[in-house]
C-alpha positions in Angstrom: -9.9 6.5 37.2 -10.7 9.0 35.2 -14.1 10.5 34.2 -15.0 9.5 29.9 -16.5 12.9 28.6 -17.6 13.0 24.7 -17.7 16.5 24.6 -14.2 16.7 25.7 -12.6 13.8 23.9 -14.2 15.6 20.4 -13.2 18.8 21.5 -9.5 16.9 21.4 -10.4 15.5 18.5 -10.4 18.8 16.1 -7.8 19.8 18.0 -5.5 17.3 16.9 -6.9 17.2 13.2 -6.2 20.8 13.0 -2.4 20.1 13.5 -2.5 18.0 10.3 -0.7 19.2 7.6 -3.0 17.9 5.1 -1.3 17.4 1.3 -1.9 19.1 -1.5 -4.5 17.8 -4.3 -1.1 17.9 -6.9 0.7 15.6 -4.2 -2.3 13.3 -3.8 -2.3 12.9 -7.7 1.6 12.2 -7.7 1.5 9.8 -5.1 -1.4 7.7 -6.2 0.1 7.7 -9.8 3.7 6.0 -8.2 1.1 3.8 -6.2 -0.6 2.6 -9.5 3.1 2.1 -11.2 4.7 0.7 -8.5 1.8 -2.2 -8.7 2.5 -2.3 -12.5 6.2 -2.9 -11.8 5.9 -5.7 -8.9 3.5 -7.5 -10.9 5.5 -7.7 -13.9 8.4 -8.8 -11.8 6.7 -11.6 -9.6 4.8 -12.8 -13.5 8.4 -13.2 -14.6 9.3 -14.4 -10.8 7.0 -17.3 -11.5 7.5 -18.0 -14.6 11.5 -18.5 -14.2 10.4 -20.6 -11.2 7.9 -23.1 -13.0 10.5 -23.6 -16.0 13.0 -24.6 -13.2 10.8 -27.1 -11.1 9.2 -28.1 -15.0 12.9 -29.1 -15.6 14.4 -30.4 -12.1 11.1 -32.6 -12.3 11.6 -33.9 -15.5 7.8 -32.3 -16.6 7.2 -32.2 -20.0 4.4 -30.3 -21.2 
């Protein structure tokens, strides 16, 4: 089994995190923006999702309210 060595296993550590190609601040921004209106855009759909879904089972069950 091999020996655990901190030193070396951080040493690895930067290592590795220098290989990442980090993004951009003006990507960042982009891609938190799409984040933010891709939520807007799912919630929308499922509120209208539900809604055509309630009036459905309101009407197969004979609901009136």
């Amino acid at each position: 089994m091999a020996k655990f060595s901190p030193f070396r296993f951080l040493q690895d550590v930067r290592s590795e995190t220098a290989k990442v190609t980090w993004p951009s601040r003006r990507e960042t921004a982009i891609t938190t923006l799409m984040v933010f209106i891709m939520v807007a855009v799912a919630s929308v759909f499922f509120l209208l999702a539900d809604q055509v879904i309630r009036l459905v089972v309101t009407f197969l069950l004979g609901i009136n309210t």
